[in-house]
C-alpha positions in Angstrom: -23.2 22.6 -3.4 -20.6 19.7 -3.4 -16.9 20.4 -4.5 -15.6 18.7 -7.2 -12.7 16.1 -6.2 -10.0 15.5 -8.6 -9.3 12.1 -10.0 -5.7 12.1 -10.1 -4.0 13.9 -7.2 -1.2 16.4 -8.1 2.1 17.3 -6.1 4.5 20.2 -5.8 7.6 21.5 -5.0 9.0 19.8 -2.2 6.4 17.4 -1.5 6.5 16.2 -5.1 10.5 15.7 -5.3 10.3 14.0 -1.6 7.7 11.6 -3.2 9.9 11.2 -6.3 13.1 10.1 -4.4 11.1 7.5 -2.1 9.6 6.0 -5.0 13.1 5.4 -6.9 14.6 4.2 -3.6 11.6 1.9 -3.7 11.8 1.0 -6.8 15.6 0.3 -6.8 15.1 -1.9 -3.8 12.3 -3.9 -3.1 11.0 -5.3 0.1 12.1 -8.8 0.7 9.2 -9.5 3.3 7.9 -12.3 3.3 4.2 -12.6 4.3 3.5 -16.6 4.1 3.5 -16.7 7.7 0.7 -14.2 8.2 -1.0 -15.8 5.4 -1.2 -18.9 7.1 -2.4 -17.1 10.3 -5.7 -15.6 8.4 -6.0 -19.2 6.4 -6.0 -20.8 9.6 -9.1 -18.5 11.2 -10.7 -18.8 8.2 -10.9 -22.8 8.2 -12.3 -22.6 12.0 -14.4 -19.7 11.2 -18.2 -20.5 11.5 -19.0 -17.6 9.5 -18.4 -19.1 6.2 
């Protein structure tokens, strides 16, 4: 018989306010990467790809 798996995962105690304070520091201060390089990479490949 299969287990039921819960749609929405629930935290507690310490793991919960760990998770909590990471997520306001995140949200308080963004990431400033910047990805266009890496894009480029993969846009690149996919142009000489023979696959497509």
């Amino acid at each position: 018989m299969a287990t039921a798996i819960r749609a929405i995962p629930t935290l507690y105690g310490e793991t919960a306010r760990t998770f909590e304070s990471e997520a306001t520091l995140t949200e308080q201060n963004p990431g400033t990467e910047d990805y266009r390089h890496e894009a480029q990479v993969v846009a690149d490949y996919l142009k000489t790809c023979t696959a497509l």
